[in-house]
C-alpha positions, 0 to 999 in steps of 0.5 A: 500500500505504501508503494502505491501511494509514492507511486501516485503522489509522484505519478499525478503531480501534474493533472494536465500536461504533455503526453511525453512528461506525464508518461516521464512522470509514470516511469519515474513513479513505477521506478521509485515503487520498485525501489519501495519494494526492493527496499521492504524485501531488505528490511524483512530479510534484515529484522526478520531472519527466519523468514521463509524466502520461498513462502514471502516471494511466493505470496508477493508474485501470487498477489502481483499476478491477481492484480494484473490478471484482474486487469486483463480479463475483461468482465462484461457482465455476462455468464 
């Protein structure tokens, strides 16, 4: 959660601009997310050392992957 708020704090900065400069402004928020990301996966290995590794990225990828997935599959409303 922590990582999507910087990414929108620095994302949509500017609400109306050039295409070139908004789409600057995504890379740089996805970039600094990243960054978030590796930063907490550090600090968890760091204070918490019994951390099953397996388990923590295997949860990571298997909540990434239903967010994206989720915003793949087009729902239309019918069965």
């Amino acid at each position: 959660m922590a990582g999507a708020r910087l990414y929108a704090r620095i994302a949509y900065r500017l609400e109306y601009g050039p295409p070139a400069a908004l789409m600057r402004q995504h890379f740089a928020a996805e970039m600094v997310k990243l960054g978030f990301t590796l930063a907490a996966f550090a600090a968890v290995f760091v204070f918490y050392r019994q951390v099953v590794w397996v388990a923590l990225f295997g949860g990571y990828l298997a909540a990434a992957s239903a967010y994206w997935f989720g915003l793949l599959i087009k729902f239309d409303g019918k069965n």
